[in-house]
Backbone bond lengths (Angstrom), bond angles and torsions (degrees), N, CA, C in turn:
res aa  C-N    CA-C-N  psi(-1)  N-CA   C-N-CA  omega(-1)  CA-C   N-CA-C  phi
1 X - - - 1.450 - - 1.523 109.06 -
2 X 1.291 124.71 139.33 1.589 142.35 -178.33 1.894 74.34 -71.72
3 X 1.635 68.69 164.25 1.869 101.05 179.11 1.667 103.94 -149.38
4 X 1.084 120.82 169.06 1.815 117.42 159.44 1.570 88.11 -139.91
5 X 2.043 88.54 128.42 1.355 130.63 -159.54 1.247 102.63 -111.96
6 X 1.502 134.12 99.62 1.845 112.84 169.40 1.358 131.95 -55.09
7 X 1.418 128.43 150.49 1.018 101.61 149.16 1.687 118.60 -129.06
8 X 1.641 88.59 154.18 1.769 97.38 -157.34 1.157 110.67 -110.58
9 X 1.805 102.43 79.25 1.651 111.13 179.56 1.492 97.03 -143.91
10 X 1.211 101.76 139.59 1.724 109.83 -150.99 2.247 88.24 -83.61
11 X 1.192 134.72 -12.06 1.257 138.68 -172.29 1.830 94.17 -111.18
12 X 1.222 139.83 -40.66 1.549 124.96 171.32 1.730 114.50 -105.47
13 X 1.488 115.94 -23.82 1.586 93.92 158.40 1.485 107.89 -174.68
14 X 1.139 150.44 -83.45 1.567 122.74 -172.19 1.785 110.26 -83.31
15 X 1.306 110.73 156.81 1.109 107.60 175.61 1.944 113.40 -76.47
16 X 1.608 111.96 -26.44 1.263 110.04 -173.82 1.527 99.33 -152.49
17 X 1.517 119.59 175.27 1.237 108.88 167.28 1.353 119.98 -81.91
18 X 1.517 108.96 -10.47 1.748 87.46 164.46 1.120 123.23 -97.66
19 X 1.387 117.58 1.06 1.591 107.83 154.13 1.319 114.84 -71.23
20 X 1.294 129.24 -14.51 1.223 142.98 177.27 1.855 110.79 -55.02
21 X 1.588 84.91 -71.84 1.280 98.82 171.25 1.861 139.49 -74.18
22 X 1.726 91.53 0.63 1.165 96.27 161.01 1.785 119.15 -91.06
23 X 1.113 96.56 -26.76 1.610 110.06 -164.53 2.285 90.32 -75.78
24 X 1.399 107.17 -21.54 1.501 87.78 175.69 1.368 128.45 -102.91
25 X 1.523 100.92 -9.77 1.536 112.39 162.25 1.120 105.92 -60.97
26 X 1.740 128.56 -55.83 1.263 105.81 -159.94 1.609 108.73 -99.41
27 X 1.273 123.36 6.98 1.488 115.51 174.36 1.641 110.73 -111.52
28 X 1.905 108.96 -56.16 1.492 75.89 166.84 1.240 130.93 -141.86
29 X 1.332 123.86 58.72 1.439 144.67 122.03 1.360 115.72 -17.22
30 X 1.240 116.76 -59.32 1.650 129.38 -151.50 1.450 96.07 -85.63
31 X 1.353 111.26 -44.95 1.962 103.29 -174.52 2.079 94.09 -104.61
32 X 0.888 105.10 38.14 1.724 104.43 154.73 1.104 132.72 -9.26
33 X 1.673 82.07 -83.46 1.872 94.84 168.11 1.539 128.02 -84.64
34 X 1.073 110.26 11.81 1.548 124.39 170.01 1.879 93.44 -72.48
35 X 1.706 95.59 -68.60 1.294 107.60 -150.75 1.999 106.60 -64.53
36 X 0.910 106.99 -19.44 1.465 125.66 -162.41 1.956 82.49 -82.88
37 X 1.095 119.57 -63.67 1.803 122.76 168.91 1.006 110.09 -24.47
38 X 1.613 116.93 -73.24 1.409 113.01 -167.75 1.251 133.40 -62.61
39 X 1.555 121.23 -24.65 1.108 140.10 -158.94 1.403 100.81 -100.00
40 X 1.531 115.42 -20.27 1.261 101.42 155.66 1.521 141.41 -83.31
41 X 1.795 111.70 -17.43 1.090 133.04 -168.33 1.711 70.60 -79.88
42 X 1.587 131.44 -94.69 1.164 123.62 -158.05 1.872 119.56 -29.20
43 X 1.174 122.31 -26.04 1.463 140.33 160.84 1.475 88.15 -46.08
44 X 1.417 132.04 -103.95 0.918 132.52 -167.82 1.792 139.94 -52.43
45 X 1.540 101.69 -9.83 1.453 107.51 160.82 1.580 97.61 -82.94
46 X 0.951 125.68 -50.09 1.600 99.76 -176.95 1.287 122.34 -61.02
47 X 1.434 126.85 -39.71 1.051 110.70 175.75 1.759 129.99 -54.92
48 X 1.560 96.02 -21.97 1.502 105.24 177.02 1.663 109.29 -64.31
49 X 1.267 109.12 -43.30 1.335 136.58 179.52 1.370 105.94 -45.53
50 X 1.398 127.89 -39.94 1.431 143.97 -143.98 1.606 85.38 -98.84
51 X 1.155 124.40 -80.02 1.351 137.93 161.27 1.149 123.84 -17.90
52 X 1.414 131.37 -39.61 1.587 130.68 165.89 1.512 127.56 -63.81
């Protein structure tokens, strides 16, 4: 299963972990189960992918 992993480097992506953890409360917290969907459908195109 996909995951979303931060990363906590102030020159490639958060400056700290609580900017970390602010930036996912308010972005994606709210679409959860959106994001939790997709990442599974993409789970499963690769595996199809893998299989061919």
């Amino acid at each position: 299963m996909y995951h979303i992993v931060p990363i906590i480097d102030p020159r490639l992506g958060f400056d700290s972990e609580e900017d970390w953890r602010e930036f996912r409360e308010k972005w994606l917290m709210p679409m959860k189960q959106q994001i939790v969907s997709y990442l599974k459908k993409l789970a499963v195109q690769m595996e199809g992918e893998k299989a061919s």
